[in-house]
C-alpha positions in Angstrom: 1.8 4.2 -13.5 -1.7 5.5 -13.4 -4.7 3.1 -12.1 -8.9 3.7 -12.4 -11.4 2.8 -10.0 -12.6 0.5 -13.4 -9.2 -1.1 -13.1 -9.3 -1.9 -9.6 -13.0 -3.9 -10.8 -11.2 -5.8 -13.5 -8.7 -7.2 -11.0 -11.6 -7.5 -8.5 -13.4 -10.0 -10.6 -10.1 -12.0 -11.2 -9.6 -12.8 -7.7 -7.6 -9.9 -6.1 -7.8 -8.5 -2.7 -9.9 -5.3 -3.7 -13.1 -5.5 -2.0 -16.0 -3.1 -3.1 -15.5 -1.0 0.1 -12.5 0.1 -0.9 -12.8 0.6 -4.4 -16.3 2.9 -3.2 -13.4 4.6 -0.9 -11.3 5.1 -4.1 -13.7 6.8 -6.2 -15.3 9.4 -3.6 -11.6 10.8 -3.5 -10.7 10.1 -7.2 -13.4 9.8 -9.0 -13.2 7.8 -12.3 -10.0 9.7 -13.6 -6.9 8.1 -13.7 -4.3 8.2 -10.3 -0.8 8.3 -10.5 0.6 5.7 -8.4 3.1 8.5 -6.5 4.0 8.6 -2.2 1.6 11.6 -1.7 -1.4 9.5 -3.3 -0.3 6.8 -1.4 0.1 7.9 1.8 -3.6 10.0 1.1 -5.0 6.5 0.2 -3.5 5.3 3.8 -5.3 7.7 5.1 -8.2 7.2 3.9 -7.9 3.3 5.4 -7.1 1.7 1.9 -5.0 -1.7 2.3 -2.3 -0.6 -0.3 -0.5 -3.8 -0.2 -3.1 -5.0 -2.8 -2.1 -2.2 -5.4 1.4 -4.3 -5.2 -0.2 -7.7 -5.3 -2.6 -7.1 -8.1 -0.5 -4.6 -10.5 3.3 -5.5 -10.3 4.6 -8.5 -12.4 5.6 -11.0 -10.2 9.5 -10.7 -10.1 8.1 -7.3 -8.7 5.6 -8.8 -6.7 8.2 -11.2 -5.0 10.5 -7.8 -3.8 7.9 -6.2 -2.5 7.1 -9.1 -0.8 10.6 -9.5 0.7 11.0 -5.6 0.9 7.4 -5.5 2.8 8.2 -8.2 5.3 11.3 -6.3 6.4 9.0 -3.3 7.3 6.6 -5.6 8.5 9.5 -6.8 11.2 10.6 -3.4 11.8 7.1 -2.5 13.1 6.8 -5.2 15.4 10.7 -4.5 17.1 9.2 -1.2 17.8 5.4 -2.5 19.3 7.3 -4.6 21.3 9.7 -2.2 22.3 6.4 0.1 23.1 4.7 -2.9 25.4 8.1 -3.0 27.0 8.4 1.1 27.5 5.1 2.7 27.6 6.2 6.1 26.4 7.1 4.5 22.7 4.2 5.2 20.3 2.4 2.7 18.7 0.4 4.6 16.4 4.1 6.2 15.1 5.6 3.0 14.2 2.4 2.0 12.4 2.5 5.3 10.4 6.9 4.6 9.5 5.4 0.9 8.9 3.1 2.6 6.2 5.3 5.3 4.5 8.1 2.1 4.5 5.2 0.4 2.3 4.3 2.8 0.2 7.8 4.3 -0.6 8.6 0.2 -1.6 5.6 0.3 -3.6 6.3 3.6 -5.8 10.0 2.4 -6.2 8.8 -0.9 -7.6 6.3 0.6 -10.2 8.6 3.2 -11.3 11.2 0.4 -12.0 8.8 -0.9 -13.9 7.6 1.7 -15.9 11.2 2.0 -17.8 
């Protein structure tokens, strides 16, 4: 699947969670062409300190939407084992298991759309 920064306004103005911020933060990377929805762009997006979770929550049908959700929350859990694991042994990295919490997220993400896209 392939999204526009003129999609991300259309589900702006129906109540999503894209906030002008961010859809500015879209288009100085991507301009107004159309993004395929792949890890790489992802994990770019990430890096760039877009929420990608809303891409999920605004795109995917629901049945979708509800995996994710399930699939997410499992990442979500694994990241908090290891930041409590890191307050326990000061040598774990933080920052690392926020960055596996975010390729977890987006890998869910991409295998979600691609189901979808058959």
């Amino acid at each position: 699947m392939k999204i526009t920064a003129n999609q991300l306004r259309e589900h702006r103005t129906r109540g999503h969670y894209i906030c002008d911020p961010q859809i500015l933060i879209f288009e100085q990377e991507w301009g107004q062409g159309e993004v395929e929805i792949t890890i790489p762009n992802l994990l770019r997006a990430i890096e760039l300190g877009l929420k990608i979770e809303w891409l999920a929550r605004a795109f995917l049908p629901i049945e979708a939407r509800e995996r994710f959700n399930k699939e997410d929350d499992k990442a979500w859990e694994r990241y908090w084992a290891e930041i409590y694991k890191a307050w326990k042994c000061p040598e774990a990295k933080i920052g690392e298991a926020w960055e596996r919490y975010q390729v977890a997220s987006a890998g869910i993400i991409v295998q979600l759309f691609e189901e979808e896209s058959k």
